[in-house]
Structures are given as structure tokens and as C-alpha cells.
N, C-alpha and C positions, 0 to 999 in steps of 0.2 A: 369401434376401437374405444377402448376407454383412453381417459382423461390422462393418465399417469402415462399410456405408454404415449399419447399425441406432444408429450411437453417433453420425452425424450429425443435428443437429437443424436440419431445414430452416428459413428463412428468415420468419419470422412476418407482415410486410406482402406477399411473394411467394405464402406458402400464401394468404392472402386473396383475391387478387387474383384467382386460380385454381380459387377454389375448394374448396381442401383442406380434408379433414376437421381440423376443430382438432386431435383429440387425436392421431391419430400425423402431419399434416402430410403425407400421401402419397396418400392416396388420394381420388378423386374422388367428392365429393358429387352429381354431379348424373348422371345416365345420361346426358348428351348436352352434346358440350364445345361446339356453338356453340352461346351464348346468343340467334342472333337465327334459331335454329331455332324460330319461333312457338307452334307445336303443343307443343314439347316441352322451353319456356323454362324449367319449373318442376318437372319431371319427376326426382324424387332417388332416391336407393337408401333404402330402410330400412334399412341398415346398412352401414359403409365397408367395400369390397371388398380394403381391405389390412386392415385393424386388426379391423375387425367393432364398430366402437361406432355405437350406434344412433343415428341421424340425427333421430328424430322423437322427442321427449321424454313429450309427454302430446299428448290434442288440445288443436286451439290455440296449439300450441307457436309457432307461427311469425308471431302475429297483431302482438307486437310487432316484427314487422321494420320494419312502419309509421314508426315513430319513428327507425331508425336511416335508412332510406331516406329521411326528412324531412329528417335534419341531414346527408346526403350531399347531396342538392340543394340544400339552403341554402348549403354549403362550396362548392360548383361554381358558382352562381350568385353569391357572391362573389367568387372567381376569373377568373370571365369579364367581371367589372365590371370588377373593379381591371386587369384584360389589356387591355381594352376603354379604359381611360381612360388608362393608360400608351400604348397603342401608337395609337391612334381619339383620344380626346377625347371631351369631354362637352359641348353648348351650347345654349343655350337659342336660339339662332338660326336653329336647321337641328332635323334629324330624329333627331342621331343617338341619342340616348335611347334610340326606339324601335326604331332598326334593333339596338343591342343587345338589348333585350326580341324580340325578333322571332327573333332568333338565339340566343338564350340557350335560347329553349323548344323550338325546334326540335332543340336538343341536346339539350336536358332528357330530349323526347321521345325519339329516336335512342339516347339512351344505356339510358333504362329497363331494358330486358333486365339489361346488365350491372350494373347497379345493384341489382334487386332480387335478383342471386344475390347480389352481395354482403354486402347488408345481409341475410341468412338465414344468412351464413357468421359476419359478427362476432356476429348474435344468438348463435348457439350457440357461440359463444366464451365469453361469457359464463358459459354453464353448464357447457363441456364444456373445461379446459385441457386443453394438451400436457401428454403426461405421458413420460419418457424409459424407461418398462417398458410403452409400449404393446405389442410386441411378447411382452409376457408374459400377455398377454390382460388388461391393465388398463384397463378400459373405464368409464363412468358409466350404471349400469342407467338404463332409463325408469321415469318415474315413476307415471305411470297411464296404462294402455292399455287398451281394450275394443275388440277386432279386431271384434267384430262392430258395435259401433254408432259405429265410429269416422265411417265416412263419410256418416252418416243427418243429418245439417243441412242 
């Protein structure tokens, strides 16, 4: 990499959206860039293929995505209310309540994929910032790791 693009610091709601490892913003966390690839929606590297910071912190690491993926569906289903009553309307006369409920889950559902990479991407933001010497191999060791009984639950 040259010099000019190592002193650019990518985009912080763009590396999300994408995927990007937090700490250098470049490289791709997940081995497979479509999300609505089924088999292999969740399927990550153990460490970023540009930077090398480890992806997997401790086990477990990833059990509070739960929460952040709760409050991205809360924020979209607000969204598509308040879209849904500016642009549709709300009455107690007719149906349309439910035909928003009806459409709202149906995205909900449709959208999952991308949503759960995301909420695994801000989780480990959390623990893992941009750091502008990632390229110096400044990385966030894991904290606790037993390779052999990692995947015995």
C-alpha cells in the first residue's frame, strides 16, 4: 500500500455498513461479501486479512450482538412507521395498521442477514477502535482463548 492511501482514514458509518474491520477500516470481516449467501451469512476470518487484528475476542464474544441488533430493529421499525404515516396514513377505519405491521416484518425479516453482520461489526467497535498505526502492527490482543474447547457448547 502506498503512503497516501495508509494516512487515509476510511469513512466510520461506510466501514460499518460493509463490514470493515474496526481497527484498520479495510479489511473484510466476513469470508463472504453476500450476506444473503445462507450457509455462510456468519462465516468470519479469525483475524483481518489487511491489518491481522483478531476478530474473535474471547468465547462469547459476540453473544451481545443480540442488543445491538434489537435497537437496529427498533430504529427501522420506527422509521417505517413514521414513512408509513407521512406517506400511507394511519385509521382506525380501514386496515392500514396492519398492512404496515405486515410489511414492516416482512423487511425485518428480509433484512436480517444484513443486520446481524452489522450489529457484530458495531459490537466489536466497542472494543476494538481505529487506531491510525494500524499498519504498524497495532492491533487489540484477545483476551481469553482455549482453541481446543472453544467450539465444545
Amino acid at each position: 500500500m502506498c503512503a497516501q492511501n495508509l494516512d487515509h482514514k476510511p469513512n466510520l458509518v461506510w466501514s460499518i455498513l460493509q463490514s470493515k474491520c474496526t481497527r484498520c477500516r479495510r479489511g473484510d470481516m466476513f469470508q463472504y461479501k453476500n450476506p444473503y449467501n445462507l450457509k455462510h451469512t456468519m462465516k468470519m476470518h479469525e483475524s483481518c486479512p489487511v491489518c491481522g487484528q483478531p476478530l474473535d475476542m474471547e468465547p462469547g464474544f459476540y453473544y451481545g450482538t443480540n442488543m445491538i441488533s434489537y435497537v437496529l430493529a427498533v430504529l427501522f421499525s420506527v422509521l417505517t412507521f413514521a414513512l408509513w404515516w407521512l406517506l400511507i396514513g394511519f385509521s382506525l377505519q380501514d386496515s392500514r395498521f396492519f398492512w404496515w405491521i405486515g410489511v414492516n416484518a416482512v423487511l425485518l425479516v428480509a433484512l436480517q442477514p444484513p443486520l446481524m453482520r452489522i450489529s457484530r461489526t458495531v459490537w466489536l467497535l466497542f472494543f476494538v477502535r481505529y487506531s491510525a498505526n494500524w499498519h504498524k502492527g497495532d492491533v487489540v490482543l484477545q483476551y481469553n482463548v482455549n482453541k481446543e474447547q472453544q467450539n465444545n457448547w
